[in-house]
Each structure stands twice: as structure tokens, then as C-alpha cells.
C-alpha positions in Angstrom: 86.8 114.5 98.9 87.6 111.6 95.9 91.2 111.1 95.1 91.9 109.7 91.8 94.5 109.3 89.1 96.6 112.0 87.5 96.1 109.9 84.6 92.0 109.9 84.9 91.8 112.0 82.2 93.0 109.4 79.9 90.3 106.4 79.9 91.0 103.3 80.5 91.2 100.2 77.5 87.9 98.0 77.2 88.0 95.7 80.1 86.5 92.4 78.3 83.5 91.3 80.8 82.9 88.2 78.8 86.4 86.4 78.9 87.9 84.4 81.7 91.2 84.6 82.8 92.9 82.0 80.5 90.7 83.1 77.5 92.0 86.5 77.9 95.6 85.6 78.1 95.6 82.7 75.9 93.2 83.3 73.2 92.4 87.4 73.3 95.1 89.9 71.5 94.1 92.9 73.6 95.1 96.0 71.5 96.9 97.4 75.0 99.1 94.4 75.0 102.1 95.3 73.4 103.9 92.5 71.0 106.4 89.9 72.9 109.4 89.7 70.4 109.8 86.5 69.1 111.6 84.0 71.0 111.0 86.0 74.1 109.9 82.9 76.8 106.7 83.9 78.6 108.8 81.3 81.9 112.2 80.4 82.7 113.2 77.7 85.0 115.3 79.4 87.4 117.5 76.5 88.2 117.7 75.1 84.3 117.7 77.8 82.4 115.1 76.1 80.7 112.6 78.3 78.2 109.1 77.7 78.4 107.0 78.8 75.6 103.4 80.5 75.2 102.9 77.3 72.7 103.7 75.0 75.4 101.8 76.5 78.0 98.4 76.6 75.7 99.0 73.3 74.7 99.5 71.6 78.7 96.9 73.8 79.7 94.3 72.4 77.1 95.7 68.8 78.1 95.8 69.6 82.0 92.1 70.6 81.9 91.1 67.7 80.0 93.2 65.6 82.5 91.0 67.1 85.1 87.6 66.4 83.3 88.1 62.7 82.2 89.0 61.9 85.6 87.2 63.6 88.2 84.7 65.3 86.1 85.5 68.9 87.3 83.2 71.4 86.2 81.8 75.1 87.1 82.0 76.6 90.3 84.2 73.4 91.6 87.1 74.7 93.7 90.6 73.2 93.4 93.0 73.7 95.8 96.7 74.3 94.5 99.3 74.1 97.5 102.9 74.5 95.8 105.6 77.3 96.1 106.3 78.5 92.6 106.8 76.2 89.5 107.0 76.7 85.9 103.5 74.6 85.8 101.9 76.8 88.4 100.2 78.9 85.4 99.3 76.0 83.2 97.6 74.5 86.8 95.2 77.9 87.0 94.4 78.3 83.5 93.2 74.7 83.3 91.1 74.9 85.9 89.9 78.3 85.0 89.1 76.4 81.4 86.6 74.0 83.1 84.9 77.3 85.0 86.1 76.1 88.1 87.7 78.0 90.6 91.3 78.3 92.1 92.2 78.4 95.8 95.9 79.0 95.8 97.4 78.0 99.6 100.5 78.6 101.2 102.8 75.8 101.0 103.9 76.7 104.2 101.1 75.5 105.9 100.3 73.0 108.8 97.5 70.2 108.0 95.6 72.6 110.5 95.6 75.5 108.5 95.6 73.7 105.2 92.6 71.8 106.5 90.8 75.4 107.2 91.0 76.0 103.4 90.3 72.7 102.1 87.2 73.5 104.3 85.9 76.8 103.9 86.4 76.2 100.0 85.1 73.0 99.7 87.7 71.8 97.3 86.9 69.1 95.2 91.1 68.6 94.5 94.3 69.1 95.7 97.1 69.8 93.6 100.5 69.8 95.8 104.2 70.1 95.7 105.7 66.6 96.3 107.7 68.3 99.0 104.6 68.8 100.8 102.9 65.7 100.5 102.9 64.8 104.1 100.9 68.0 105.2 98.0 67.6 102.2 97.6 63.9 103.4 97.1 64.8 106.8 94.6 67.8 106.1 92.8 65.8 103.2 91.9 62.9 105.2 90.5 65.2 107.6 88.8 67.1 105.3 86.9 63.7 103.6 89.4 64.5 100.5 90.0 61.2 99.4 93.9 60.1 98.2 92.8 59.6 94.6 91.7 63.0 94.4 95.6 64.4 95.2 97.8 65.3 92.2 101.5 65.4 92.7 103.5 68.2 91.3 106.2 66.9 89.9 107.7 64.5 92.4 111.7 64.0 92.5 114.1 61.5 94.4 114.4 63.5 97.4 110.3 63.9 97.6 108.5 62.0 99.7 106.3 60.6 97.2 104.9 57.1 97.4 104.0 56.8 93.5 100.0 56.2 94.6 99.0 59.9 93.0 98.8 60.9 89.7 101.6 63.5 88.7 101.0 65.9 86.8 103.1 65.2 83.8 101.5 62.0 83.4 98.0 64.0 83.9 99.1 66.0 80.6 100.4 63.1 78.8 96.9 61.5 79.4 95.0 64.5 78.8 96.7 65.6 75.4 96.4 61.8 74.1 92.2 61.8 74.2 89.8 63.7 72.7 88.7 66.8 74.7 85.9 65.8 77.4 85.0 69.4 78.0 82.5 72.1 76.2 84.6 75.7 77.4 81.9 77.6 77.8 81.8 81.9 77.0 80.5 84.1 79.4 77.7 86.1 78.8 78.5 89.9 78.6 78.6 90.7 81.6 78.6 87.7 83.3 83.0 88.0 84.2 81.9 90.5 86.9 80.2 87.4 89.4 81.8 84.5 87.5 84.8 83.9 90.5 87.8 83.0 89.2 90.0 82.9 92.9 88.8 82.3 96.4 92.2 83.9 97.6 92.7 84.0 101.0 93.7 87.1 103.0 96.8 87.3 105.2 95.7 86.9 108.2 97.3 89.9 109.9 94.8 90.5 112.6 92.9 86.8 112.6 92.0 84.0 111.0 92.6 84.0 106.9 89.2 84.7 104.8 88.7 83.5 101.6 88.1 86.9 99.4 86.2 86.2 96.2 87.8 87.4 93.2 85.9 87.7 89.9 87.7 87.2 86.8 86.6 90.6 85.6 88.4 92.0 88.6 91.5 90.6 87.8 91.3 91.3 84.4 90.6 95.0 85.1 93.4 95.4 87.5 96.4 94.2 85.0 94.6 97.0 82.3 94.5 99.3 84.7 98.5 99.6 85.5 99.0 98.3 81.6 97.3 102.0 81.0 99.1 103.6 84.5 102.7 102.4 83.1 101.9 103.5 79.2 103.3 100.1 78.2 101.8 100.3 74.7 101.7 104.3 74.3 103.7 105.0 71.1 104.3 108.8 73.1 105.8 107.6 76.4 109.4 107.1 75.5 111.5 105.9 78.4 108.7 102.8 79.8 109.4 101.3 83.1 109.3 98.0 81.5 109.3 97.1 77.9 108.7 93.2 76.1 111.8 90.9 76.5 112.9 92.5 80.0 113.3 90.0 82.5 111.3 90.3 85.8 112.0 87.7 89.3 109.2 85.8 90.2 110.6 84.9 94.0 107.1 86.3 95.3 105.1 83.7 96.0 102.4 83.0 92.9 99.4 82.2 95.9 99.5 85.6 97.6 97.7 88.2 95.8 101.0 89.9 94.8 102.7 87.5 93.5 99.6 86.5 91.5 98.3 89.6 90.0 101.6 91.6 89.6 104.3 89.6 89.2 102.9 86.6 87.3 100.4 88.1 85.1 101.1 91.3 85.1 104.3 91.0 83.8 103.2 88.5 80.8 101.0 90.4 79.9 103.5 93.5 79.5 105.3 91.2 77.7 108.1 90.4 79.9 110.1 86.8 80.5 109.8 85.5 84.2 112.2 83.8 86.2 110.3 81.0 88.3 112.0 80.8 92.1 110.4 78.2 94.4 111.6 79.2 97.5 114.3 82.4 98.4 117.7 82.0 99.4 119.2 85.5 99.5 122.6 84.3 98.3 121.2 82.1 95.7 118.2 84.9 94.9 121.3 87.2 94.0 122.9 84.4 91.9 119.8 84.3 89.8 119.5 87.8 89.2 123.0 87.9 87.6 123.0 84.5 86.0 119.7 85.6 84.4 120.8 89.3 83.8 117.3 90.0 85.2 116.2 93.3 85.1 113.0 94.2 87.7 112.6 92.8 90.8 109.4 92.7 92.7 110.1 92.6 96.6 109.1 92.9 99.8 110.3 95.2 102.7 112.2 92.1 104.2 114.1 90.9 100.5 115.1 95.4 100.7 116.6 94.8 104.0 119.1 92.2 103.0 119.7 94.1 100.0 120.9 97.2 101.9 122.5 95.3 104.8 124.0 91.3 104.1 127.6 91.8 103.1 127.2 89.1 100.3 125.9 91.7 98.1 129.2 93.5 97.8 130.3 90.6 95.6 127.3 90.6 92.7 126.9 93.4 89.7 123.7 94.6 90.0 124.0 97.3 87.6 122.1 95.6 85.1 118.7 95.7 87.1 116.5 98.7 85.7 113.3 98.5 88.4 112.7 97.4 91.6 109.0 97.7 92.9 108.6 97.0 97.3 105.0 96.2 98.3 103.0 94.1 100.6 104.0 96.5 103.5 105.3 100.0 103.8 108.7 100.6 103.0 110.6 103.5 105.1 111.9 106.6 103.1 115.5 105.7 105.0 115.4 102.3 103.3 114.6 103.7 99.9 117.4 106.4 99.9 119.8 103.2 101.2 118.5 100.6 98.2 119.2 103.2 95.8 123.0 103.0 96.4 122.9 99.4 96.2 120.7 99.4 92.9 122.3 102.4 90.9 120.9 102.6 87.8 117.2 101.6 88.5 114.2 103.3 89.4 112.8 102.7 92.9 109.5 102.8 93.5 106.8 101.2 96.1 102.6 100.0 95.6 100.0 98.9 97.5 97.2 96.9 97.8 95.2 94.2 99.2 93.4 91.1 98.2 90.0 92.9 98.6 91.2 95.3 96.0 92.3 92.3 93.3 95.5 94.3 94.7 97.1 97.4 93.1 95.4 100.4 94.5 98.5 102.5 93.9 102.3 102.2 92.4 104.9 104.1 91.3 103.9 106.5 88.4 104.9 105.4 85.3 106.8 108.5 84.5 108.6 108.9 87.9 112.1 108.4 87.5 112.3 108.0 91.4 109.3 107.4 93.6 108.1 110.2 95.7 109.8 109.4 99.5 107.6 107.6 101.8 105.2 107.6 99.2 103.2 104.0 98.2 102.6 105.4 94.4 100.1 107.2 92.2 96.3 106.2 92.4 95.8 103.7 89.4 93.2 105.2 86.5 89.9 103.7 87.3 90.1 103.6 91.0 88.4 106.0 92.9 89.6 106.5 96.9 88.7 108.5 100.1 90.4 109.1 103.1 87.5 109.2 105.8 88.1 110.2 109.3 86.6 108.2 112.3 83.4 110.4 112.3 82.6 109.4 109.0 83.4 112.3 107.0 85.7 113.0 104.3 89.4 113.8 104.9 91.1 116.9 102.5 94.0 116.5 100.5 96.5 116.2 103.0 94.7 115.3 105.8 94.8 111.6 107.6 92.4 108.9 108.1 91.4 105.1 106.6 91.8 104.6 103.3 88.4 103.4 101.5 88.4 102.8 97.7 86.1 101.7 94.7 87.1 100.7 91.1 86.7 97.9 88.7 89.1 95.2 90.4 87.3 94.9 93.7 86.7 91.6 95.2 83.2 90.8 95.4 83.6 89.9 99.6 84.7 87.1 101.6 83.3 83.3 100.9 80.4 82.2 103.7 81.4 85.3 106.0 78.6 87.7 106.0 79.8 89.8 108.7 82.8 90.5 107.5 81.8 91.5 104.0 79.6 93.9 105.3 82.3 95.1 107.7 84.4 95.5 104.5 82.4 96.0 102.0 80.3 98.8 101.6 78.1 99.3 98.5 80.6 99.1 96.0 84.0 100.8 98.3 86.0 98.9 100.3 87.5 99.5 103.7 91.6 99.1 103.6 91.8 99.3 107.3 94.9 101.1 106.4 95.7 105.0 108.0 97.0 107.1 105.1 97.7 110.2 103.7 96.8 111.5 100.1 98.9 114.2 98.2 98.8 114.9 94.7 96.7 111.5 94.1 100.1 109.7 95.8 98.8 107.5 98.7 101.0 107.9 101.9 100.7 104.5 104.5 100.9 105.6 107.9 100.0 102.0 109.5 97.4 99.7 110.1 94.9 101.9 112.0 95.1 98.4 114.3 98.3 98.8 114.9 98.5 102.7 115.3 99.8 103.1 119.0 98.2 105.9 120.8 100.8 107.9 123.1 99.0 110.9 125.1 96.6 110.9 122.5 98.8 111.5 119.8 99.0 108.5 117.0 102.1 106.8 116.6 103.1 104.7 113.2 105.2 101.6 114.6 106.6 101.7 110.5 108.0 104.7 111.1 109.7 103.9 114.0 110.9 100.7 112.5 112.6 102.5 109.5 114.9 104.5 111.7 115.7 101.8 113.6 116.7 100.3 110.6 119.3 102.4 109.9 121.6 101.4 112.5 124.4 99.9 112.1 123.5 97.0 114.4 119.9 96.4 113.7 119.0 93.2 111.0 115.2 93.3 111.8 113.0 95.3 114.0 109.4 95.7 115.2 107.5 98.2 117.3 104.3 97.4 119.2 102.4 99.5 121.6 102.1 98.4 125.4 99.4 99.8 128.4 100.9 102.9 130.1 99.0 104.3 133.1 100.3 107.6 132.3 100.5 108.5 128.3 97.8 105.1 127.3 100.0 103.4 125.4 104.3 103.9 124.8 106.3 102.0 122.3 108.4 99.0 122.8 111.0 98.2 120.1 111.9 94.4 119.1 115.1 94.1 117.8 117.5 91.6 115.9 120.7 92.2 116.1 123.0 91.4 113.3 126.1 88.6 113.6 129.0 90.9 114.5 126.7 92.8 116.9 125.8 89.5 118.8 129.5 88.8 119.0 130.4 91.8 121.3 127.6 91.4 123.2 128.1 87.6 123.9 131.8 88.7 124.8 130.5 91.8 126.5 126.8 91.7 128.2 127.7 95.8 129.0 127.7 96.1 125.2 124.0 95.2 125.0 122.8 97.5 127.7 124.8 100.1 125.7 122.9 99.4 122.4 119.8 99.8 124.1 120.4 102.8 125.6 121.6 104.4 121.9 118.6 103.3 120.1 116.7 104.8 123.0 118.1 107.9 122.4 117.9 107.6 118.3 114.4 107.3 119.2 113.2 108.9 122.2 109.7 107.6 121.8 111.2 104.1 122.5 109.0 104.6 126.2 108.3 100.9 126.4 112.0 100.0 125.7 114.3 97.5 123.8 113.9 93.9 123.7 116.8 91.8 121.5 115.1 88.8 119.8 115.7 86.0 117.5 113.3 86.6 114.7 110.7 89.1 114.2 107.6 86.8 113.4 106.3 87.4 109.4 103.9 86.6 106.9 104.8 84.8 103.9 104.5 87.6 102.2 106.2 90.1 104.6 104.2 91.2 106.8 105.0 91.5 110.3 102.5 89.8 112.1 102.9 92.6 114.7 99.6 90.9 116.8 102.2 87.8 117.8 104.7 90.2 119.4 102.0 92.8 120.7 100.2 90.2 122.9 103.9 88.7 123.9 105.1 92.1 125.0 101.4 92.7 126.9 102.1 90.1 128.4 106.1 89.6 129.4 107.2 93.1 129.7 104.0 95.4 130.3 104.6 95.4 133.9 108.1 95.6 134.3 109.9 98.7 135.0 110.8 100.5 132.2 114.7 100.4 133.1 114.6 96.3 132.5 114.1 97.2 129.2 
């Protein structure tokens, strides 16, 4: 059976297979787009205030790639890498390279030379843009990688940075760039020719392994911002009360180099005309600040950023009353957790999506009629895709009925850069394997769990998520993860890794009897807990918010597999 959209009936806009990503955004009026009031910013500087225009964005994008050309002669298909948290240039940095017909590799600031240098590698980039803050790191990996020093651009160093002044910035690269005449012929696709011309070698999350580069077209990213610009109605004249309309102001605190960030938040949202306020790095308390200083009105969030929001006690003291959406993706968020955020958020719609790098990600997202999304429930099928729900025999799940989510549309990645195994693994003739366990009801996509991670208890599957979101819900629990250990008798039983919040690791460090206690009561709110409790200092995530379950998995197989059960 094919799931689809309840909106399939109504088609989808042209999807332009002859534009790249900047000539679509900075030189294509799509009749979808709806009209940005005037002096709406496209960016604002989250610590300034400072408005940034679509006029100055063209115009350092035009100099930026013309920076770029007259000094290292970058042309098509050369990679860059760009290794920054967000910045108000971070746009301007993938538009002019996408104007050359190069391609962008956007990597986590947060990595070591080690991982950076996998990147640098497996792309071959040709330059490194980079964050002054992490200098140090992009030295190290470059020099590794044969990147030589001239070919690193600094963004934007400041006092604190530890910059040495031998690297062009890129300030100076725009200054240069806008004061000669333009060293570069943009060329225009041939129709057609968006659907293999790769605009992103994005790299995966690395959940279960090693990150892959997925190959991104720009045709697929294109197609995936029409698709939810037609899911949320955003220029339907008969839709009346839209989710978001132009001039609302959405938080850009997701990082712009993971597909969510990327697609959703930063060109999703200018394209539906909204202003976005650029956040390097989150600070909860100072993340709250900026939503009330900026009177911003949709937040885009992970499960992590929902749990402070329903349990720090700092957020007693801000207004949030102001803020009329909040979307959670990148992992599954617990039907307890929404009920809880809704008190916190009173007068906006809550809703989840989901998606994955493969899929140029939204797959599904909170309808764009729901006042509320549906419990548990990771949205409505976007128009366009097509999905299945295929049981481990091969054949087709009912409505209803649970097994691995596979979809096809017109966003998917095209596979993963100089890994042919694992494209076909993924893959298949046009669909793509999520790896995710789900349910389908009334074209809503329900995540049980990675099938991966699905823990198998007497034969019966058990979703760690779940278990996590009741745990949750205590009053004691900050953080929580749930991994499966060996069990002679049922296979496999569940152990629970817990952090404790402040005031509960107060009694227990005046009282040890406390902690046994706890255990015991969150044992019994959960009386599949088999494996037991561990208290820990962190739950190990992604950067962006995934538990990396596999970390804690092989720790427990490991530590506590053999112990007795009472230890626990």
C-alpha cells in the first residue's frame, strides 16, 4: 500500500529544473512565494539587532563569488568546505559558491581535526571557509589533508579569536571582490540538468557509523521548500489562519550545516517570507532572552531545546506568549512532552516533522491546517512524496500496520559520494530506505524507533523513545536514554540512563538511600525497566539531537550486562 498526502489532490507549483539554488532565491519570483513586506529583513544579527537586507545579501554574494574566482579560480563541481556555527554571512558563503557551480560541504564546527580531516577528504575540497573560533582545528586537518594555508578563509575574526592575520577574511574577500570586474561566466542549466547538478555533499549524522557524504541536487532542495510552501498554503488566498505569514519572525539556533537547519529553518523560512534571527551557538538562558528581545514568533527545535523548555526553572521568568509555532524534529518527540510544552507555549500551535538527509529532509510535518498536531504523531505526508511502510519480508504494510519506512518524491538525494554499497543499501530505484520503524494513519507518519535500535524483549519490539518519554515526566529526570542489553531469558531487556536534575542530586549526595529509592520508583513507572537504572552525567548527543544511543549501548554491553540485575 502507498501513503501519500491528504493534500495530493492539489498539485504541486512548477519545480524550476533549470535554476540553482541562489538563482532561485535571488533572481526567480516564484508565483508560490508570497510577497515579503517592505522593510521586512531576510537576517537579523541576534546579538546586534542588526538588519540585513535581500539587497545586501545579492550584492556580497555577487562580490564573495567573484572573490573566490579571481583568487583561486573556483569553478564547477569544485567542493568548498564551510566549517562555522551560524553567521549572518553563512547564506551569502553558499550562494556564492553555488554561483561558481561549485559545491557546498557544510561541517560541524564541533569537530576534531580527525573528523574535519574525514570531510576535507572524502569531499576533496578545494577551500576552507572557517569560523575564527575554530582556526586551530581547520589548520590541523588542512595540513593533513594537503590543504594549503592560503587556501583558508577566515570568517570574521574578532579579538578574542585566535587568528594570526595570515588568511584572508572574508570581509576583505567582498571588499576585493565587489571592487573588480566579475571574473566569472554564471552559467544556466539546461532543463533538466538541476536534477544531477549537486548543489550539497551534506554529510549524515552518523548515528550508527561513520558520517557519509549524501549528494544533494539542487532540484532536490528546491522541490522540497515547494513542497511544504504548497503543504502550509503560504500563498493560498482560501487558507485564512496560515501557520506562518511574511514578516513573522522565526529562531535560527539550529545549526545552518545539518540538513534541518539548512533546508527548513534557513531557506525555508525566507522563502515563506519570514525574518530570521541568526544564533551561533545555544545558551538556554540567553536562547530565551533572544526570543523575547526579538518578539520572535516560531521556533524550530529539537527534542533536547523541548526538554529545557518544559523543565529549567529560568523559564518561569520570560513571556512567551508572543510565540505562535513551535515545530520539534530531528528525533521523535514523546506525546507526554508535547501535552507539557503546550502549557509552557500557550498560544501556539505544536507540531513535530521528519526527515533525513537522504530525503533533502521533510518527509512529513504538521499539517498546515492542524491547530494542534496529532499526539505522537511526526506530521502529515508532504504533497509529492510517495511512502511505504514494508515489513521485513518485503511486502507492503496496511494502513495501520508497522514496519520501515521507505519513501520516493522529488527531493531525494541522489546517494552517498564514492560509497557504492551504501547507496545501493539505501537507495533503491528511485525510494529510499529511512531505516526508521513507523506507523501510517490517515497519511500521518508515526516513529516508533530506529529499527537499529528497536530492543527485542521475548520477541515483542520495544521503542527505547517511548520509554524515554515517560521517564521524562518525572519530576527528577533532566535527560534519559534507554538501550537494550543480552538477556539469557527474554533476548534482550531494557536498561534506562538517567540524569538527574540539580535538586535531585542534592538529596542523594546527602542521602545515597535516596538514589536507590529513585531507582526503584522509576522501575515501577516502568516495569519494563528489566535491565535497570543507571544515573549518569550526560546522555551523549548529536549536534543536532540525536541521542547517539550506540555510545551508551556498547557501554552498558559492556559494564552492566553481566551484573545482577539488583546492582542496577
Amino acid at each position: 500500500m502507498h501513503f501519500t498526502s491528504p493534500k495530493d489532490s492539489t498539485p504541486l507549483p512548477h519545480i524550476p529544473d533549470d535554476l540553482t539554488l541562489p538563482q532561485f532565491f535571488l533572481d526567480f519570483n516564484h508565483p508560490a512565494r508570497p510577497v515579503r513586506p517592505p522593510g521586512v529583513p531576510w537576517l537579523i544579527e541576534d546579538q546586534t539587532a542588526r538588519p540585513i537586507s535581500f539587497e545586501e545579501i545579492c550584492l556580497r554574494t555577487s562580490s564573495l563569488a567573484n572573490a573566490f574566482s579571481l583568487k583561486w579560480n573556483i569553478v564547477e563541481n569544485d567542493a568548498v568546505c564551510v566549517f562555522s556555527p551560524n553567521h549572518v554571512d553563512y547564506p551569502v558563503c553558499l550562494w556564492a559558491i553555488h554561483r561558481l557551480g561549485a559545491i557546498v560541504t557544510p561541517a560541524n564546527p564541533g569537530y576534531s581535526a580527525d573528523e574535519l580531516l574525514h570531510q576535507l577528504q572524502t569531499t576533496k575540497a578545494a577551500l576552507l571557509l572557517v569560523y575564527a573560533d575554530f582556526l586551530p582545528t581547520a589548520l590541523s586537518a588542512a595540513k593533513l589533508a594537503g590543504l594549503g594555508e592560503d587556501r583558508i578563509v577566515v570568517i570574521e575574526p574578532s579579538a578574542a579569536s585566535p587568528f594570526n592575520g595570515k588568511h584572508e577574511t572574508l570581509s576583505k574577500l567582498v571588499a576585493y571582490g565587489s571592487s573588480k570586474p566579475q571574473n566569472f561566466v554564471e552559467r544556466k542549466l539546461r532543463p533538466g540538468e538541476a536534477k544531477t547538478k549537486v548543489a550539497f555533499y551534506s554529510f549524515s549524522s552518523g548515528t550508527t557509523g561513520k558520517p557519509k557524504a549524501v549528494v544533494i541536487p539542487h532540484y532536490a532542495f528546491i522541490a522540497n521548500i515547494l513542497q511544504k510552501a504548497t503543504h502550509f498554503g503560504i500563498s493560498d488566498p482560501s487558507m485564512k489562519k496560515k501557520h506562518m505569514n511574511p514578516g513573522d519572525v522565526a529562531v535560527a539556533v539550529l545549526p545552518f550545516y545539518h540538513i534541518y537547519g539548512l533546508v527548513v529553518v534557513l531557506h525555508y523560512m525566507l522563502f515563506a517570507g519570514l525574518s530570521l534571527v541568526v544564533i551561533p551557538k545555544f545558551d538556554f538562558t540567553k536562547f530565551l532572552e533572544s526570543v523575547v528581545r526579538h518578539k520572535i514568533t516560531h521556533l524550530f527545535l529539537v527534542p533536547p531545546q523541548i526538554v529545557l523548555l518544559c523543565k529549567h526553572p529560568a523559564v518561569k521568568n520570560y513571556n512567551l506568549s508572543h510565540v505562535k509555532l513551535c515545530i520539534s524534529g530531528a528525533a521523535p518527540l514523546s506525546g507526554e512532552l508535547m501535552s507539557s510544552v503546550r502549557k509552557v507555549l500557550p498560544n501556539a500551535t505544536i507540531g513535530q516533522g521528519y526527515g533525513m538527509t537522504e530525503t533533502c529532509t521533510t518527509v512529513s510535518i504538521l499539517g498546515g491546517s492542524q491547530k494542534m498536531g496529532t499526539v505522537g504523531s511526526a506530521g502529515q505526508i508532504l504533497p509529492g512524496t510517495i511512502a511505504r511502510v514494508v515489513r521485513p519480508d518485503g511486502t507492503l504494510c496496511k494502513e495501520g500496520e508497522q514496519g520501515e519506512l521507505v519513501v520516493t518524491g522529488p527531493s531525494m538525494a541522489l546517494g552517498y559520494l564514492n560509497n557504492e554499497a551504501a547507496t545501493k543499501e539505501s537507495f533503491i530505484d528511485g525510494w529510499v530506505r529511512t531505516g526508521d520503524e513507523v506507523i501510517i494513519r490517515n497519511s500521518e507518519v508515526f516513529v516508533v524507533d530506529r529499527l537499529k535500535e528497536i530492543i527485542k524483549v521475548k520477541g515483542f519490539q520495544v521503542a527505547p523513545a517511548e520509554l524515554e518519554g515517560h521517564l521524562l515526566l518525572h519530576k527528577a529526570v533532566a535527560d534519559a536514554c534507554v538501550v537494550g542489553i543480552p538477556d539469557e531469558y527474554s533476548g534482550e531487556v531494557p536498561l534506562a540512563f538517567i540524569v538527574l536534575r540539580e535538586d535531585a542530586l542534592k538529596r542523594i549526595a546527602k542521602n545515597p538511600r535516596e538514589g536507590d529509592q529513585l531507582k526503584a520508583d522509576l522501575k515501577k513507572r516502568i516495569k519494563s525497566l528489566a535491565g535497570g537504572v543507571v544515573f549518569i552525567d550526560a546522555v551523549p548527543k548529536n549536534p543536532s539531537g540525536k541521542i547517539l544511543r550506540r555510545v551508551l549501548r556498547d557501554k552498558a554491553r559492556q559494564n552492566y550486562a553481566s551484573q545482577p540485575r539488583a546492582k542496577l
